[in-house]
N, C-alpha and C positions, 0 to 999 in steps of 0.2 A: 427469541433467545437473545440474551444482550451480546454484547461484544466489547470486550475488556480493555482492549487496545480505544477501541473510539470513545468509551467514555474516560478514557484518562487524557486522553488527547482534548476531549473536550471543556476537562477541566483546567487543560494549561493554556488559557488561553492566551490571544497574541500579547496580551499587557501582562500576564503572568511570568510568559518568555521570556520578555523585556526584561522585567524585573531579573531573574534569575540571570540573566544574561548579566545582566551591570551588578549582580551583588557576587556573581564569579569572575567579574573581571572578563567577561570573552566579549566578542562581535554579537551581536542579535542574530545574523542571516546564518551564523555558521552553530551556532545556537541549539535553534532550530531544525541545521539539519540534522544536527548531534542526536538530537530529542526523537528525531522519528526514526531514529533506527535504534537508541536507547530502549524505548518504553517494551517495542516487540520484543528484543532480545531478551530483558530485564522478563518476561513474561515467559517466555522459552528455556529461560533459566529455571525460571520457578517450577516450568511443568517436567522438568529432569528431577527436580528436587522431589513431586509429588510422586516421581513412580520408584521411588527407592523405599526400604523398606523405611518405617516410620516417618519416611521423609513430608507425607501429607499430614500426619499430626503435626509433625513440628512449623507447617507453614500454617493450619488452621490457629495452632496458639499464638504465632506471629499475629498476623493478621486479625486475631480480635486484641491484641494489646496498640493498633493501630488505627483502632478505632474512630479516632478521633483526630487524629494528624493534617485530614485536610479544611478542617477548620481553623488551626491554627498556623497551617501552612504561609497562608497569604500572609498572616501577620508578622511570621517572623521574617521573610523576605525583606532586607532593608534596613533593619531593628538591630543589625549587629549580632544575631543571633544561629546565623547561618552555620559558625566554626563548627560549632555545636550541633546542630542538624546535621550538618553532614559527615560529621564525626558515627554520629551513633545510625546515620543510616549505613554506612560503611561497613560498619561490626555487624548489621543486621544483615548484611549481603555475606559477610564475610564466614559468619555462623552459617547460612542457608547453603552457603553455595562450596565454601570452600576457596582458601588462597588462588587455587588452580584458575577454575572456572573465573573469578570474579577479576583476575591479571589477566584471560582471555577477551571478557567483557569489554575492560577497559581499551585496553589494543586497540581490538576491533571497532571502539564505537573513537577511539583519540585518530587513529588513520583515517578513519571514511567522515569525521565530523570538521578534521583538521584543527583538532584541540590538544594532541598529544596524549599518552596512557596518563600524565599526570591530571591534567585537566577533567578528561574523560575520567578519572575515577572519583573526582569532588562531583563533575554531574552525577553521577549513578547513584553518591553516596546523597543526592538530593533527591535522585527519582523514586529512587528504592522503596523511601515508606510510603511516597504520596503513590506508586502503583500498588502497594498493599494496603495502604488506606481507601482506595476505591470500591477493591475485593471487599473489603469489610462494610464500606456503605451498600455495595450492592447483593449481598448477602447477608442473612439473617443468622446467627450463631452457626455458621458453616461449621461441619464435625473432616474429621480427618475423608470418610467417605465421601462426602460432601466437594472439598476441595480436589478429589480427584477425579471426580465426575465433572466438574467445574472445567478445570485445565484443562480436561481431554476433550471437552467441548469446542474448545478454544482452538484447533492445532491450528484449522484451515484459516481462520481469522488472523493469526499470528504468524503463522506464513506469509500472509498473503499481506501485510504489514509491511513486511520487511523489506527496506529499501533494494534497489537492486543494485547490483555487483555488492551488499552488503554481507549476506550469508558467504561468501567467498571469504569475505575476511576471519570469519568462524568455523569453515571449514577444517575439518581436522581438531577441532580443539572437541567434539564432543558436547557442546552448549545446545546444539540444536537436535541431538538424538530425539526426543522426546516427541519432536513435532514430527519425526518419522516420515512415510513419503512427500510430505507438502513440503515439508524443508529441504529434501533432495531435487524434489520439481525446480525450488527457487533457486537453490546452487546451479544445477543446471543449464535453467536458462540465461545465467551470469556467465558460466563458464561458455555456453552458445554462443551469447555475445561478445564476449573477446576472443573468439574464434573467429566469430563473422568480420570484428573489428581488424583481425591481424592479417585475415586473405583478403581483406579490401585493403588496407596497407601494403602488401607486396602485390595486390594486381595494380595497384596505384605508380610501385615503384619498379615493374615492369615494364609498363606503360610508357612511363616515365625514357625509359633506355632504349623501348625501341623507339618513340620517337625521336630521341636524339640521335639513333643510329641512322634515323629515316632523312635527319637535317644535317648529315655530315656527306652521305651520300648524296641528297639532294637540295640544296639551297634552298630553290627555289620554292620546291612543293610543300616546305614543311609544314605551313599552316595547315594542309586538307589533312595529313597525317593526325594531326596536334587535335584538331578540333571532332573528329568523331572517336577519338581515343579518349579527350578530356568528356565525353557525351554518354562515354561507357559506365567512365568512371565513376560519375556524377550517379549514374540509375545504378551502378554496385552498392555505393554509398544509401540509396535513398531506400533504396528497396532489404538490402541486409540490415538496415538500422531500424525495420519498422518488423521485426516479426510477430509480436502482438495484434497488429492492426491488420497483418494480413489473416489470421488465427480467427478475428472477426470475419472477416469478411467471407472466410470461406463458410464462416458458422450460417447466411444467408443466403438462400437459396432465393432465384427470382420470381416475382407474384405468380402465379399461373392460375387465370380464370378466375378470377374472386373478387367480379367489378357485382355489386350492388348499389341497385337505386343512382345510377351514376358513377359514383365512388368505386374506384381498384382501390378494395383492401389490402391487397397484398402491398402495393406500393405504396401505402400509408402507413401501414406497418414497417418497410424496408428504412423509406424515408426519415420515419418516427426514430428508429433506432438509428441512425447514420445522424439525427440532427443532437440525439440522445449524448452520443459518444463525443461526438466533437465538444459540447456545451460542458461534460464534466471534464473532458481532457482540459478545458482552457482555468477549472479553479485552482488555483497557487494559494488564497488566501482567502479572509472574510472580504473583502473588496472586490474580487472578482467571483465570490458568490453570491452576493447582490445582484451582480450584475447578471448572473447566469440564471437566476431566480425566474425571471417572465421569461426565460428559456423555456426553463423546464416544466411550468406553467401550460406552454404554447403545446409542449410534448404530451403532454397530459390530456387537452384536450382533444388534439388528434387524435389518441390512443381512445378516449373516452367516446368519439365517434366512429372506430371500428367495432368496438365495445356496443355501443345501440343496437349495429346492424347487424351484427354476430349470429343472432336468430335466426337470420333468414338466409344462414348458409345451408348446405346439406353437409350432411355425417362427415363426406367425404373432402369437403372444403373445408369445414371444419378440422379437419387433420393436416390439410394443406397446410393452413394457418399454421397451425402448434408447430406443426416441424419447420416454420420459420421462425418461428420464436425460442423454442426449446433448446436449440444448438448454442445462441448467444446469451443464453441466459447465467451462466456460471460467471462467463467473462464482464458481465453487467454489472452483476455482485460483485466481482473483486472489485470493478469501478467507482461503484457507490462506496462499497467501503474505505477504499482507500482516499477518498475526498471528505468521508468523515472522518477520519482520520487524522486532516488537518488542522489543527488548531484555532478554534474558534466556526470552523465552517458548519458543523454541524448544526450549533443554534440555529442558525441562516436554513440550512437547506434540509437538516430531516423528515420534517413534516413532508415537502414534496415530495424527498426521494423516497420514503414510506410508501405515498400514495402512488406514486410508481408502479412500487416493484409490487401493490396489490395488482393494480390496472395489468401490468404486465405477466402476472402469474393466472390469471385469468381467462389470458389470451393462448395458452399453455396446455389447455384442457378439452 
């Protein structure tokens, strides 16, 4: 099943960015981050628009008059021709979505991209046809049926897109109904984390007072006070800021019994996935997908040698396996996706992470 979000991302690439970047006048890095919280929304929009009534025909007629946009996309970038692009990509959101929605759009993506509603609605009025010119390349005369079967394919993808503390800023505005629980999943784990953020703030500034109350009373002691108070605070901090990774970790349960021919599968398994997660958490961009590349490579082949011996488990090791595998698998996905995701990275790394997540669905069964 494709994903809509990654091949538009794929197609903007880092020199795309650039470009776009210097023919609107902004920073590249803040660009960039505008863009990846854009494309989801801009996608989350669309799929509010497909479950209203006619609202899927009128995005299926969109989208084949879009045709052809991102061929000449790259051309006009630069060519002075941009006013005009983003002119009528504007009216194309504006018709789709409504004043409403498309002044929430904007908001949301000028606050969290730090380009302002002004700036954030020339990006949109640029992203808008090249993310319905992709619908159109990767679809074939899509019908109004067509495009809502499409979107609604999409939810968990485009959820799962979306930058984080970024759904907070669309909160309430009704842009993100359509993605339904996966969009309430991502509000909440925003809204989690500046909950976790504001009780580690006041257990900080707690802290903070009784030490002081501890070095007025006692001159002398305050350091022993100071230093296992600042040790607390330090693992409130470390630990409330990682809930993702602990989510993992509980998703692993430890090998038990499943040494063949030498080899503990299970801890080449645990391993595999523990060296898996850290090698995609480190890509930011194509430069550090390169590098992560004979990572994942190295992962592959580990996985490819519990894969050999796999035969020669019984039924019941055999389920051992999977239910270490099985728990972490959703959370792998979002992983992979979301590093395709990043502009230009894909080229670099889908082929691996394909063969991956075959190797890893394998091990599942």
């Amino acid at each position: 099943m494709i994903n809509l979000v990654s091949l538009v991302m794929q197609f903007l690439t880092p020199d795309m960015i650039g470009r776009i970047a210097s023919a609107l006048g902004f920073d590249r890095t803040i660009t960039q981050r505008a863009i990846t919280a854009a494309i989801p929304a801009i996608l989350a929009a669309l799929s509010k628009v497909a479950a209203q009534p006619s609202g899927a025909q009128r995005l299926a007629d969109v989208t084949r008059q879009q045709s052809s946009v991102l061929d000449s996309f790259a051309n006009m970038l630069g060519k002075g021709g941009q006013s005009s692009f983003i002119e009528q990509g504007s009216q194309l959101l504006s018709s789709l979505l409504g004043g409403r929605d498309q002044n929430a759009l904007a908001q949301a993506v000028g606050k969290f991209g730090g380009l302002g509603q002004d700036g954030a609605g020339s990006l949109l009025g640029m992203l808008a046809p090249v993310v319905m010119g992709t619908i159109a390349k990767h679809t074939r005369s899509v019908d109004a049926s067509g495009m809502t079967s499409l979107l609604t394919s999409q939810k968990d993808n485009i959820a799962a897109a979306l930058p984080a503390g970024f759904s907070n800023l669309l909160s309430g505005t009704g842009v993100l109904d359509a993605l339904g629980g996966a969009a309430r999943s991502a509000t909440a784990a925003g809204s989690e984390a500046a909950r976790a953020a504001g009780s580690t703030a006041r257990a900080v500034a707690d802290s903070g007072q009784r030490a002081a109350g501890a070095a007025a009373a006692a001159s002398r002691n305050w350091l022993y006070w100071l230093i296992p108070i600042a040790a607390i605070v330090a693992l409130l901090i470390y630990f409330l800021g990682r809930p993702a990774e602990q989510v993992v970790q509980q998703g692993v349960t430890p090998a038990q019994s499943l040494v063949v021919g030498g080899l503990d599968l299970g801890k080449q398994v645990t391993d595999s996935i523990a060296s898996l997660r850290t090698t995609l958490g480190s890509v930011t961009d194509t430069a550090s997908a390169q590098a992560a590349l004979p990572k994942l490579r190295d992962v592959t082949a580990q996985i490819d040698k519990v894969d050999g011996l796999i035969g020669q488990l019984s039924p019941e090791q055999r389920k051992t396996l999977a239910g270490m595998v099985n728990p972490v698998m959703s959370t792998l996905n979002g992983l992979f996706d979301k590093v395709l995701a990043i502009p230009g990275v894909g080229d670099v790394l889908k082929p691996s992470i394909d063969l991956l997540k075959n190797r890893l669905a394998a091990l599942t069964v």
